[in-house]
N, C-alpha and C positions, 0 to 999 in steps of 0.2 A: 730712590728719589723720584719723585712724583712728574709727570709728564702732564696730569689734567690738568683742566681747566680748575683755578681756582678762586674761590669766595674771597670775597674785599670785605673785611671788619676796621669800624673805627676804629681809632687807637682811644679818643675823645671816649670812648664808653668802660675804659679800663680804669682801677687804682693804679695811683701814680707811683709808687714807690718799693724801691727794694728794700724787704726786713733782714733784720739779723738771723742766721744761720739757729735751726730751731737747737735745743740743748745736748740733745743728742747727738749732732752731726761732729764726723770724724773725717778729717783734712787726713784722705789716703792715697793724695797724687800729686804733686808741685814740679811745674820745669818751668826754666828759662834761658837753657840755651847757654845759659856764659859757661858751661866745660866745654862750649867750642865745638862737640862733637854730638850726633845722635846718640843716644844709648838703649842700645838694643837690648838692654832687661825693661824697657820703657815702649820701644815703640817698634814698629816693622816700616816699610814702603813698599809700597805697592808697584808690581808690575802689571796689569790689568785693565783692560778695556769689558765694559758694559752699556747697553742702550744702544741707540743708533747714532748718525754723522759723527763721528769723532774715532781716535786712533789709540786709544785708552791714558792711562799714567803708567809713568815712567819715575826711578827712583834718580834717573839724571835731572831731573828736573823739582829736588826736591833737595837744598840745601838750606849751610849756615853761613849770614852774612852778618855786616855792621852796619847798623840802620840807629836813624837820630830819635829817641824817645824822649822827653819832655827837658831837650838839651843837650842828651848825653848820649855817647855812640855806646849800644846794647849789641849782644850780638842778639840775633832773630833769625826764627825757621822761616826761609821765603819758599813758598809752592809756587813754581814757574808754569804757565800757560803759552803752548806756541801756537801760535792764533793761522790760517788761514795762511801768509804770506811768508812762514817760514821757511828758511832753506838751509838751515844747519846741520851739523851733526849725530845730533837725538832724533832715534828715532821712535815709533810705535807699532802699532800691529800692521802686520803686513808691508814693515818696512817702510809706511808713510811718515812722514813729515809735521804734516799739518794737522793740527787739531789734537795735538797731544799735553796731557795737564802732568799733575803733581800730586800724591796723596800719603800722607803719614796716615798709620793705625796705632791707637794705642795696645800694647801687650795685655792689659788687664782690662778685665770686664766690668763697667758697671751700672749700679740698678741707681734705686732711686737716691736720691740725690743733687749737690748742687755743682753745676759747671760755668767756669768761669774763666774768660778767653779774652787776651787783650790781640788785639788782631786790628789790620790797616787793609781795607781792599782799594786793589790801585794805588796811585800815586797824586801828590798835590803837586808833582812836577811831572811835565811829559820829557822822552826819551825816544833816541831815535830807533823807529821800529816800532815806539809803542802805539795804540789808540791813540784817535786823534783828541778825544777827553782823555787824559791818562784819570780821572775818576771814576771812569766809567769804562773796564774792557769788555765792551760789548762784544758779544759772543762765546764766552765764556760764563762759565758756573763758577763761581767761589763759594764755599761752603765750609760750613760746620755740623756734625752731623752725629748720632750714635748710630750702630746700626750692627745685627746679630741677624743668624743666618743657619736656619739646619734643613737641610731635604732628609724626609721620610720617605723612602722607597718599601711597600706592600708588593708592587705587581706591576707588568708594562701593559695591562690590561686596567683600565676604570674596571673600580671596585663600587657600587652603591649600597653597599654595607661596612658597618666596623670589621675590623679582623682580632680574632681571638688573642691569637701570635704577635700582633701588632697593637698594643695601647695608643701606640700617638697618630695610626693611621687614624682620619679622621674624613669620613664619605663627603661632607659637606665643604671638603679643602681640596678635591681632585685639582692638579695642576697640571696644566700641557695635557691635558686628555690620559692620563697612565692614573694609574693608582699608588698615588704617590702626593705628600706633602710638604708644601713649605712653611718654616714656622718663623715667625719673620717681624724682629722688634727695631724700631728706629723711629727718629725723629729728629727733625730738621732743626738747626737754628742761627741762624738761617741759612737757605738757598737765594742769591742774587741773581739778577741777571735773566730771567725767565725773558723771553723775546726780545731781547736787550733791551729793557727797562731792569733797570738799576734805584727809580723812587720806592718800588714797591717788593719784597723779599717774602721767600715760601718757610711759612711754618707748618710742615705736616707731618703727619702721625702716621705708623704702619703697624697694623697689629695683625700677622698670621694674612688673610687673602681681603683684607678690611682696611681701605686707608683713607685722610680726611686732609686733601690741600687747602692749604689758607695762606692770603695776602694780605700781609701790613704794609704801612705806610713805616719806610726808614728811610727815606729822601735827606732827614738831620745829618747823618752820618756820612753820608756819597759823598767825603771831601779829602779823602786822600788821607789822611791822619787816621791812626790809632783811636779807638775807641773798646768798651768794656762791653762785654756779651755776655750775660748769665741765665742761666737756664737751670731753673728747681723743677724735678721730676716726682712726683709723687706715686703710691703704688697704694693699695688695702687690700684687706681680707674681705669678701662681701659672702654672708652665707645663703646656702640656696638650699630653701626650705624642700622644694622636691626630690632631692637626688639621694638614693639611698644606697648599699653596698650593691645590690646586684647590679645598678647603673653604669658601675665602675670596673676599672681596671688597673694595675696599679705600672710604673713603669720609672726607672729613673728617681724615685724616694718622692714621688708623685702620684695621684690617679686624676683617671684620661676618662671623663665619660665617652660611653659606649650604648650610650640609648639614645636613637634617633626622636625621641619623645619631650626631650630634652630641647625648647628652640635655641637653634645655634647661637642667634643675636644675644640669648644671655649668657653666655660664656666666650664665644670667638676663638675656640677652639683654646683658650689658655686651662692650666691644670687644678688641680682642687686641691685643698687640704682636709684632710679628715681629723675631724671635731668630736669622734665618736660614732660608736655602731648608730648607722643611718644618718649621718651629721656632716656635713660636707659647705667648706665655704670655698669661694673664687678666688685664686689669686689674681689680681686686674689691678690694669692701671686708675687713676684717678685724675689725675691733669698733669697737664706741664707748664708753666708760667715761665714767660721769657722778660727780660731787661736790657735794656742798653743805658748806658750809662747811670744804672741806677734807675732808670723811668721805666715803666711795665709801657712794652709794648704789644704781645700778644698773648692766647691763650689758647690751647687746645684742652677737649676734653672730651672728645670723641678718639676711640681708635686708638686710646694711647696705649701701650706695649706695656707689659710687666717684667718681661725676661729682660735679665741684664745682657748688654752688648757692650762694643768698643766705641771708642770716641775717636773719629774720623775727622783729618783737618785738608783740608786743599781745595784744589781747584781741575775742573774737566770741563770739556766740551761738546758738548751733547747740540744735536739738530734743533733741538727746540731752544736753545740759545740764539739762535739767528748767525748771522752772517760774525766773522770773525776778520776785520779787515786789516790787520796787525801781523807782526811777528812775535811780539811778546810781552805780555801784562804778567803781574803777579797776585799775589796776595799773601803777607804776611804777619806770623803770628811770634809775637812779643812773650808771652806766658801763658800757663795753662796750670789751674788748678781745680780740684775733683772735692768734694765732701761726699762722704756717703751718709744718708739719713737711715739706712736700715728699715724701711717700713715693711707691716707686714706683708706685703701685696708681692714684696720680690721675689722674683723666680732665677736663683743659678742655679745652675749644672746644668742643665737644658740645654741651651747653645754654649758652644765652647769651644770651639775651632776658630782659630786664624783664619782669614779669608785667605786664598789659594791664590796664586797668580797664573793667568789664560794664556803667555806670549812670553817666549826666551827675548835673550840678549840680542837676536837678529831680527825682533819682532815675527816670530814664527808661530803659528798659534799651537798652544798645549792644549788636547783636548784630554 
């Protein structure tokens, strides 16, 4: 999730409206919580701290309650946030207290497609302990998110070349100075709460060591109530008339160019398929269009990710949140349901691991 500085786009310059689900799409994820319990053939929780100021998530801080939806008591997944002033019992990394969030993963992965989340950040009533806006817990992140994850390890040495043995190492991805790569699909939708401003939410894009932060305007919504979040991801094949079989290498039921000759920016390091001796297209993303209630409020179409990932729900506390003057805000989510559009652009098998957890039950950190 994105630290920059990010770009302010009208909303005034978007089409207004959410269409119907294109003909192909296949409804291949539905929850709502009334069995009362998580179901772990569906989801994991995270114990994990990443970024800086804050104590990571904790799966104490990640339950089911009965919350009022349009009249009627639902049960609902609440991601708890301990803000700054906490002094209870859960803890986080290194045994602190303060600044520790909530985060559900989904089990399955995926590409393009459509996502759609009824979800409440904060409350339209305050509560003792909470924000003094309980619409707004400043200093907290609440979020919605995909997000997929693999390190390529070549060498502890920078490499400025491909490696034979290694397809997916890629010279133009060096990370931390080793010879080594991260390959790395996600996109926001949104991130709230960037320096506690709460009018304005981050829609960004990460694709392998390429990312594009973006700020709309969703001030409609800051009012404590449920509202509808959907997000179409699209993917394509793009063919790239230069790249030929000696370009390539093949890895994973994919090939990885391997010619520096090749400029990175048209590929970004995602994989190709082969269309025939000498015949090679891109797998790549194509945009991602966001909604709230039906109304298009943002777009990316920069940097957007093709690999499929997991769909991440809660809430953390990161330094560039600002100050956290509370003991605890929430954020919860009502239902969640997944289409998948199957375009050609998707990439699975590539990422496929569950994200790890950093900190036992004592908050001790696992390296």
């Amino acid at each position: 999730m994105s630290i920059c500085a990010a770009l302010k786009l009208s909303a005034a310059e978007l089409p207004s409206s959410l269409p119907a689900p294109p003909g192909q799409a296949r409804l291949v994820f539905s929850e709502d919580w009334q069995a009362g319990a998580i179901d772990p053939m569906k989801w994991y929780v995270l114990r994990k701290k990443w970024g800086n100021g804050n104590h990571g998530v904790v799966p104490e801080n990640v339950a089911i309650e009965q919350d009022l939806i349009d009249g009627e008591q639902k049960n609902v997944l609440v991601c708890t946030a301990h803000g700054d002033q906490y002094a209870g019992d859960v803890i986080g990394m290194w045994g602190r207290k303060d600044r520790v969030g909530g985060v559900i993963v989904s089990k399955p992965f995926f590409a393009s497609g459509r996502i759609e989340i009824v979800a409440k950040v904060g409350d339209d009533k305050p509560h003792d302990g909470g924000p003094k806006n309980p619409r707004e817990p400043r200093g907290a992140i609440p979020a919605m998110w995909t997000y997929g994850y693999r390190w390529v390890h070549a060498s502890d040495e920078p490499l400025a070349e491909f490696q034979p043995d290694k397809p997916m190492y890629n010279p133009h991805m060096k990370a931390y100075g080793l010879g080594a790569n991260e390959y790395w699909s996600e996109l926001d939708f949104p991130e709230f709460g960037k320096g506690g401003d709460f009018s304005q939410a981050m829609y960004n894009t990460f694709c392998q060591n390429r990312h594009e932060p973006l700020l709309f305007d969703v001030s409609h919504v800051i009012d404590g109530k449920y509202h509808t979040y959907v997000t179409e991801w699209r993917t394509k094949l793009q063919e790239l008339p230069s790249v030929t079989d000696k370009m390539v290498a093949e890895q994973d039921g994919f090939f990885w160019i391997q010619d520096k000759s090749i400029p990175f920016d048209d590929y970004l390091g995602n994989p190709l398929k082969r269309l025939g001796p000498d015949r090679y297209a891109l797998y790549t993303g194509d945009y991602a269009v966001h909604y709230l209630d039906g109304q298009k409020i943002a777009e990316n179409h920069r940097f957007v990710p093709a690999m499929a990932a997991q769909l991440n729900l809660g809430v953390w506390l990161p330094d560039w949140a600002g100050p956290a003057p509370w003991k605890t805000a929430a954020i919860k989510f009502a239902s969640v349901k997944v289409w998948q559009y199957d375009d050609p652009g998707d990439v699975r098998g590539v990422i496929v691991d569950d994200l790890k957890n950093n900190m036992d039950e004592q908050g001790r950190e696992i390296r």
